[in-house]
N, CA, C and O atoms as CSV, one atom per row, in Angstrom:
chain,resi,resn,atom,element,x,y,z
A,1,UNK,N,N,-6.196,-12.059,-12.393
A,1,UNK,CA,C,-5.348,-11.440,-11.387
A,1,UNK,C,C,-4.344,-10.539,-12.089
A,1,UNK,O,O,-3.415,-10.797,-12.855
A,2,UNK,N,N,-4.805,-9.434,-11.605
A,2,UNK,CA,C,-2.836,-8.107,-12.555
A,2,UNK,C,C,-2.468,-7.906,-10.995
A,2,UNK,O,O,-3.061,-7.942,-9.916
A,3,UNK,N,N,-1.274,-7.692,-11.433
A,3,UNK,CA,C,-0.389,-7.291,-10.210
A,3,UNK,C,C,0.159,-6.066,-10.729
A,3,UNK,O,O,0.514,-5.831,-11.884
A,4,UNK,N,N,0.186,-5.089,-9.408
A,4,UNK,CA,C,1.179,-3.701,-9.977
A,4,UNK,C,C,1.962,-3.701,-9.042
A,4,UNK,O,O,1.950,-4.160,-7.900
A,5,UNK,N,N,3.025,-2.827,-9.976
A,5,UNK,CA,C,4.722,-3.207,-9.245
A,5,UNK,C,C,4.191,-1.692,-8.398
A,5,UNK,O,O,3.807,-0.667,-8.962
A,6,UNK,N,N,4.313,-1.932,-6.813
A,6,UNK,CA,C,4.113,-1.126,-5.849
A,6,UNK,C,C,5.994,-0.475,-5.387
A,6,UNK,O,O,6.281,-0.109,-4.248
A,7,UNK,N,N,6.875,-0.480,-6.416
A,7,UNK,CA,C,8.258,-0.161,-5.776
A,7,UNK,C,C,9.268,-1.042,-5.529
A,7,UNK,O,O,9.061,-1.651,-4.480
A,8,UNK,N,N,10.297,-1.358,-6.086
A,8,UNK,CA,C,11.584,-2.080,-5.409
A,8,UNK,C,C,11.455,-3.759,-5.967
A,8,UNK,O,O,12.105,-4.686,-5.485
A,9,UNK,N,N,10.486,-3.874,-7.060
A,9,UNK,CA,C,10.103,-4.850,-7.556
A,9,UNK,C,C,8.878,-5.754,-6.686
A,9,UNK,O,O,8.810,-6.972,-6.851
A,10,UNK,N,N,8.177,-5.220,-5.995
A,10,UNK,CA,C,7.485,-5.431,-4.737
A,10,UNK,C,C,5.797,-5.220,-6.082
A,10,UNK,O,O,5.597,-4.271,-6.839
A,11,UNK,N,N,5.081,-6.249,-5.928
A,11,UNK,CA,C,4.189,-6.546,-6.667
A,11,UNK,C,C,2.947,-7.053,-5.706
A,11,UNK,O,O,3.010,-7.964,-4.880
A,12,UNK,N,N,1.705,-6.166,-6.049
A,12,UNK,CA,C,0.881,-6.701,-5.318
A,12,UNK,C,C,-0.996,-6.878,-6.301
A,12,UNK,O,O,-1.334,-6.314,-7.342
A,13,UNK,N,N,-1.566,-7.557,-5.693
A,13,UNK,CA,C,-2.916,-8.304,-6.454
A,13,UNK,C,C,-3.842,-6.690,-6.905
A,13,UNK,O,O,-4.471,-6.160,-5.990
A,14,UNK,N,N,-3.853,-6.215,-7.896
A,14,UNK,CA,C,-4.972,-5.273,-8.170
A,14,UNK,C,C,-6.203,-5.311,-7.476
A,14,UNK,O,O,-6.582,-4.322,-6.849
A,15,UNK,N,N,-6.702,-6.096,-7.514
A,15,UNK,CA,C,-8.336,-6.906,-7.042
A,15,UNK,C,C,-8.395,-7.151,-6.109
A,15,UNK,O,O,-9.526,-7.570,-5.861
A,16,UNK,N,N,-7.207,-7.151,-4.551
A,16,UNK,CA,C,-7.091,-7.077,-3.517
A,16,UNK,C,C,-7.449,-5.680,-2.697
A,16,UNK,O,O,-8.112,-5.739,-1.661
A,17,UNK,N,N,-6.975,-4.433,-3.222
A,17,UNK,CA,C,-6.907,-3.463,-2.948
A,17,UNK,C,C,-7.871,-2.856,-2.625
A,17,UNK,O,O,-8.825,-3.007,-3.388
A,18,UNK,N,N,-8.105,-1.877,-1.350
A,18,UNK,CA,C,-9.519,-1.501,-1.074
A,18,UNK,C,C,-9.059,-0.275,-1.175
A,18,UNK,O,O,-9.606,0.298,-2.117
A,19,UNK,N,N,-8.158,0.501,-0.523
A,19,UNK,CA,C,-7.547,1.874,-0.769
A,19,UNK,C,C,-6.802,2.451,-0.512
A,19,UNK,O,O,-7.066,2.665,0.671
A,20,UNK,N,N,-5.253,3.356,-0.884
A,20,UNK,CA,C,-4.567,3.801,-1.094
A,20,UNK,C,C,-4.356,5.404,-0.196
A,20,UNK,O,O,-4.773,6.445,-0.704
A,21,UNK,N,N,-3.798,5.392,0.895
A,21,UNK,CA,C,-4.133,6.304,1.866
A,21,UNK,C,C,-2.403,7.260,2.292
A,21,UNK,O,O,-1.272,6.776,2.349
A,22,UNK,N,N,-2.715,8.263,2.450
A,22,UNK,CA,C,-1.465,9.172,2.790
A,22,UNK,C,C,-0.945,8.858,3.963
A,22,UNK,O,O,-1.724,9.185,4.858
A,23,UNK,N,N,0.112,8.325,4.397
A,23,UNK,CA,C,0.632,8.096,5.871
A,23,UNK,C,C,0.151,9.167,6.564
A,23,UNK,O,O,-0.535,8.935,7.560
A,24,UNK,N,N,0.397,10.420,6.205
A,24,UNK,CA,C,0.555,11.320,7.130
A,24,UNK,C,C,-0.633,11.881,7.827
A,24,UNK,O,O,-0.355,12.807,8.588
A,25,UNK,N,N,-1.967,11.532,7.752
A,25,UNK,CA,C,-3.108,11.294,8.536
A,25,UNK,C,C,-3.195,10.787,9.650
A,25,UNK,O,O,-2.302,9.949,9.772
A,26,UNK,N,N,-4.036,10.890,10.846
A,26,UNK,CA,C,-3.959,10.531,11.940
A,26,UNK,C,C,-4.658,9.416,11.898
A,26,UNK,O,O,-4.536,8.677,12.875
A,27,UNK,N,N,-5.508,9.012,10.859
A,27,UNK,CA,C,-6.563,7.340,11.206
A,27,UNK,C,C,-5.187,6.508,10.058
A,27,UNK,O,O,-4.992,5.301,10.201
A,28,UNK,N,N,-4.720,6.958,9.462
A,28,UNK,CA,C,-3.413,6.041,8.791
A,28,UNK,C,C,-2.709,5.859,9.477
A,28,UNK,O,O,-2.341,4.685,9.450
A,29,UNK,N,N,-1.944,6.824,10.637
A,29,UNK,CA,C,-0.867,6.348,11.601
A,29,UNK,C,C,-1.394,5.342,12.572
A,29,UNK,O,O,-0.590,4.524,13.017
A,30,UNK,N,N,-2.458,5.303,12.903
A,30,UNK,CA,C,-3.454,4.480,13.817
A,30,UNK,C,C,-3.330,3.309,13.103
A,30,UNK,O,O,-2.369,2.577,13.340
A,31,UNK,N,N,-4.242,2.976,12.170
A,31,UNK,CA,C,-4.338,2.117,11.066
A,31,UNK,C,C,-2.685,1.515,11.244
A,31,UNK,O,O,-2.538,0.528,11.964
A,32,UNK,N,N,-1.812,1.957,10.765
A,32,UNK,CA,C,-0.698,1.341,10.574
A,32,UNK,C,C,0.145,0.743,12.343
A,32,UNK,O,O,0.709,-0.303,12.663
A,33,UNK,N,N,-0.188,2.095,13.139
A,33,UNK,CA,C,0.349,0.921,14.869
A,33,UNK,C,C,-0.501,-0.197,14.800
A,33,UNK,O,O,0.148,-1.230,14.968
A,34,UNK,N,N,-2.005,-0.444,14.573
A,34,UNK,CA,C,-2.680,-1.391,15.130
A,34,UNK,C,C,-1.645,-2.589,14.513
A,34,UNK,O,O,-1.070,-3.421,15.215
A,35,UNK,N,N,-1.510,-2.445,12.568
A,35,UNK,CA,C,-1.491,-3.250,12.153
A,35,UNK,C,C,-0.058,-4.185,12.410
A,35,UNK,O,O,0.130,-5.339,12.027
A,36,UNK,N,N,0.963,-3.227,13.249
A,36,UNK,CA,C,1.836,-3.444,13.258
A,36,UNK,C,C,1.660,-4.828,14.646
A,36,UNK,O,O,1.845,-6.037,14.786
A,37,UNK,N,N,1.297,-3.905,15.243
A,37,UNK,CA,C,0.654,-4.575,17.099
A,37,UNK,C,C,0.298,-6.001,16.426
A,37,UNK,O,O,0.972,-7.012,16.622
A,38,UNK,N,N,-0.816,-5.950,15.631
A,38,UNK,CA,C,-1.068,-7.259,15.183
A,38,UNK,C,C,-0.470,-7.855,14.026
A,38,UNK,O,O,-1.400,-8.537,13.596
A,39,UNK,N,N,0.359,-8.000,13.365
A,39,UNK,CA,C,1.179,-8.834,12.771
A,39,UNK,C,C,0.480,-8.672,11.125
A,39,UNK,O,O,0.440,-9.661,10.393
A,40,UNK,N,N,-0.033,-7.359,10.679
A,40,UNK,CA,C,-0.471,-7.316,9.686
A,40,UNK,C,C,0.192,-6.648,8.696
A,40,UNK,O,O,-0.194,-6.743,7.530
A,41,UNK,N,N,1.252,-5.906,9.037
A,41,UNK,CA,C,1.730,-5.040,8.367
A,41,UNK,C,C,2.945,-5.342,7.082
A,41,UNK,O,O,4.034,-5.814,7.408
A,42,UNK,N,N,2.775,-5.165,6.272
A,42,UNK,CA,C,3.739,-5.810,5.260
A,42,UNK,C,C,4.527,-4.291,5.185
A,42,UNK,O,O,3.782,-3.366,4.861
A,43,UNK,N,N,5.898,-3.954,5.440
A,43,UNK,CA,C,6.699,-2.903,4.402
A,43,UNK,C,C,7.732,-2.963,3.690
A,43,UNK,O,O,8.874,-3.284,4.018
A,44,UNK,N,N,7.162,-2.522,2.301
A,44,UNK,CA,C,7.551,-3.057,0.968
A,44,UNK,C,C,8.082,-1.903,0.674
A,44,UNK,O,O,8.244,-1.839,-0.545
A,45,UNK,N,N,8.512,-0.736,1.343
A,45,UNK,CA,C,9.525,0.595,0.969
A,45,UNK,C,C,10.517,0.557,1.234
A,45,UNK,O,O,11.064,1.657,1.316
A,46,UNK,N,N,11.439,-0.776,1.553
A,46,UNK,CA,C,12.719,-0.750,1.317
A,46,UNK,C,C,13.181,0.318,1.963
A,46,UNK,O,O,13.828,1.090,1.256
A,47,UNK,N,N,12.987,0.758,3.664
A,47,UNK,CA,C,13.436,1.389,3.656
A,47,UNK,C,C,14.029,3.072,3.893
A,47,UNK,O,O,14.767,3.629,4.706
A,48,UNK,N,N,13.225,3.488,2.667
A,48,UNK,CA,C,12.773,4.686,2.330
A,48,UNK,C,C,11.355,5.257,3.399
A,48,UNK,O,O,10.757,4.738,4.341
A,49,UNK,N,N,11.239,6.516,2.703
A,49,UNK,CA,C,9.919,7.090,3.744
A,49,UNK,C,C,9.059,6.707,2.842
A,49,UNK,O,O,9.107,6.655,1.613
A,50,UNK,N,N,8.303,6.459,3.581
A,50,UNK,CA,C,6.543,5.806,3.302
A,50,UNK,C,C,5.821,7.003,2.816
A,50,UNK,O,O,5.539,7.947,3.555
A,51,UNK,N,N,5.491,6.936,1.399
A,51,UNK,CA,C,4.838,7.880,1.118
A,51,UNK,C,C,3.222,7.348,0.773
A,51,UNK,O,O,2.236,8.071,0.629
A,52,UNK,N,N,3.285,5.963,0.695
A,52,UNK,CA,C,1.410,5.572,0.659
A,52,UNK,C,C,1.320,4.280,1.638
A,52,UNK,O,O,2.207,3.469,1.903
A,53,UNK,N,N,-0.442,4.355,2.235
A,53,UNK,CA,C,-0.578,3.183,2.735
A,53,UNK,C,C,-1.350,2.456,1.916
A,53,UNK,O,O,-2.020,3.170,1.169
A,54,UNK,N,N,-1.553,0.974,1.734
A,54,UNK,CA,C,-2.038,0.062,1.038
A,54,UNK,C,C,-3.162,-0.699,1.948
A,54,UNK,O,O,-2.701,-1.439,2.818
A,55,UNK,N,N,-4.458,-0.612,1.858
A,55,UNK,CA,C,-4.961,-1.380,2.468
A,55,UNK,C,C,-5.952,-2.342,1.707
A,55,UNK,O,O,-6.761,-2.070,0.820
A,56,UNK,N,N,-5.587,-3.819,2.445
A,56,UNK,CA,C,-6.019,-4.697,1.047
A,56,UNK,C,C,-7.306,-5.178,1.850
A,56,UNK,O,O,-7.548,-4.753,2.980
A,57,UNK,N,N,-8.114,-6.098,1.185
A,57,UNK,CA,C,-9.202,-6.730,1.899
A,57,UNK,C,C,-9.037,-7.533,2.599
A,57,UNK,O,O,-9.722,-7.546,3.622
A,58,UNK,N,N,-8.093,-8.529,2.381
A,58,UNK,CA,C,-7.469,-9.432,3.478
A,58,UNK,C,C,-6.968,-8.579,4.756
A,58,UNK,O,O,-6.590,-9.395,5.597
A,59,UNK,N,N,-6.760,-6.754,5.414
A,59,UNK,CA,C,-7.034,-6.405,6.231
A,59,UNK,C,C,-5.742,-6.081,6.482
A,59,UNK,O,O,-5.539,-5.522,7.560
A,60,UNK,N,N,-4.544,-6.343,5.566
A,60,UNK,CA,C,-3.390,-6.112,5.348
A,60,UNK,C,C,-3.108,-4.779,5.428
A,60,UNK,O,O,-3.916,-3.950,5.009
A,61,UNK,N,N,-1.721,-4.365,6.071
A,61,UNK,CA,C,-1.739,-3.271,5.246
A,61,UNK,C,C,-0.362,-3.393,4.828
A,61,UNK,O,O,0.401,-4.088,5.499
A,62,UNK,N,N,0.109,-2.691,3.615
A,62,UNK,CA,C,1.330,-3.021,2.982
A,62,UNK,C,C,1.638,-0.865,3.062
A,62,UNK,O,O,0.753,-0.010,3.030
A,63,UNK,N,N,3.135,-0.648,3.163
A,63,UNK,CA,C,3.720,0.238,3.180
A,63,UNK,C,C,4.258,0.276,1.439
A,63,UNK,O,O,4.523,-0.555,0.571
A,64,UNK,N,N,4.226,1.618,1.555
A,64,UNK,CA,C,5.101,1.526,-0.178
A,64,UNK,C,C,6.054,3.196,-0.096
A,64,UNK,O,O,5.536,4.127,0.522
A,65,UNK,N,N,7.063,3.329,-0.599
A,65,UNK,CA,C,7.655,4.248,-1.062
A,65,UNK,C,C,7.166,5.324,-2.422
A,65,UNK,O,O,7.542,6.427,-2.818
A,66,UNK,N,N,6.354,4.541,-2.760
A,66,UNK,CA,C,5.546,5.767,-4.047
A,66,UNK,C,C,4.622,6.377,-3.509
A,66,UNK,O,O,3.893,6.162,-2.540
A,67,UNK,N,N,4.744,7.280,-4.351
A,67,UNK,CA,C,3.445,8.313,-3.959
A,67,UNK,C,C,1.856,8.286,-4.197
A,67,UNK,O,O,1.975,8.383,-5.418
A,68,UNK,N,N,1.177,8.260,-4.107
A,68,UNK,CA,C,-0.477,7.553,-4.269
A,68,UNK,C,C,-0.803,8.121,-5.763
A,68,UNK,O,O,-1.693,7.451,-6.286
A,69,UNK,N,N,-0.319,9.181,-6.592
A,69,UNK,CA,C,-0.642,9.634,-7.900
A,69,UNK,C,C,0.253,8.011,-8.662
A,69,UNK,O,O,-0.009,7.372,-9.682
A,70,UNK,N,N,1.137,7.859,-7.794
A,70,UNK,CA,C,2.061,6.731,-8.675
A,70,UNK,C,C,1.407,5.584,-9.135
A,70,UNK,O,O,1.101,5.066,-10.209
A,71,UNK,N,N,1.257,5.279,-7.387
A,71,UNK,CA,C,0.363,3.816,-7.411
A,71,UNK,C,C,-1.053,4.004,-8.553
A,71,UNK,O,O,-1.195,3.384,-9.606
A,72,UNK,N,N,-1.918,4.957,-8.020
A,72,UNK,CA,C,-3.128,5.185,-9.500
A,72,UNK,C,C,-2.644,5.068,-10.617
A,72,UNK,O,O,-3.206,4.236,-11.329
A,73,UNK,N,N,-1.545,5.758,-11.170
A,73,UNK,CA,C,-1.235,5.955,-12.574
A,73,UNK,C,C,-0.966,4.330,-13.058
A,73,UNK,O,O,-1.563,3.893,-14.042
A,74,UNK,N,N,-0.013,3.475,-12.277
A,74,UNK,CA,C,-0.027,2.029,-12.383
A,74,UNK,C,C,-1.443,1.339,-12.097
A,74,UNK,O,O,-1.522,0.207,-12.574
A,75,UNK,N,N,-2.353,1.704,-11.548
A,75,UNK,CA,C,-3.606,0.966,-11.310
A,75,UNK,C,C,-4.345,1.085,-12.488
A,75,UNK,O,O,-4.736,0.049,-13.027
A,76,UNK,N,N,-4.617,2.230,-13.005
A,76,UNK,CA,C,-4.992,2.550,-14.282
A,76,UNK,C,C,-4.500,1.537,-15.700
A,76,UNK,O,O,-5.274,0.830,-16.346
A,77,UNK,N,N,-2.773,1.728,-15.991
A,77,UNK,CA,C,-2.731,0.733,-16.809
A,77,UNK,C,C,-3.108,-0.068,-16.924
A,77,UNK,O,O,-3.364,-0.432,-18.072
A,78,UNK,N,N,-3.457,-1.040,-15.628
A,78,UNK,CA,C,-3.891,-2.392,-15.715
A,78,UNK,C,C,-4.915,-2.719,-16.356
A,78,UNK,O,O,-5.081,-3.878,-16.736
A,79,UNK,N,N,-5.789,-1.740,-16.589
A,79,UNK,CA,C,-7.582,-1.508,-17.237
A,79,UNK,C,C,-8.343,-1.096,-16.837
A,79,UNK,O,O,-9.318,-0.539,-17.343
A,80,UNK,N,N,-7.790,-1.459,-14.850
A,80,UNK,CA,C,-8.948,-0.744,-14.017
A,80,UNK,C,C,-10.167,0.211,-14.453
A,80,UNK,O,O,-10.944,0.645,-13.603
């Protein structure tokens, strides 16, 4: 299990992750009301504007304040 720090000390499972999506899309804003409607939505941006969506296999979706080059560049270290 690696975990990458997704922002604000907010750490999530590498090996969970299915894919890393731009809010500002219309099946991401969708994606993110449903998940909200249903009690899936984790946001871990403190906050701030949401610059990536996180969608894990458990069906989650987690909000983050970094930008999706960010989150990769941390996915990468891990060994991915």
């Amino acid at each position: 299990m690696k975990l990458i720090n997704i922002g604000l000390g907010n750490l999530i499972n590498s090996d969970r992750i299915v894919a890393v999506l731009s809010p500002e899309s219309a099946p991401a804003k969708r994606i993110i009301s449903d998940a909200k409607t249903s009690k899936r939505l984790i946001d871990a941006s403190g906050g701030r504007k949401t610059m990536s969506v996180i969608i894990t296999d458990s069906d989650h979706i987690v909000l983050s304040y970094l930008k999706n080059e960010d989150i990769l560049k941390r996915f990468d270290k891990t060994g991915e």
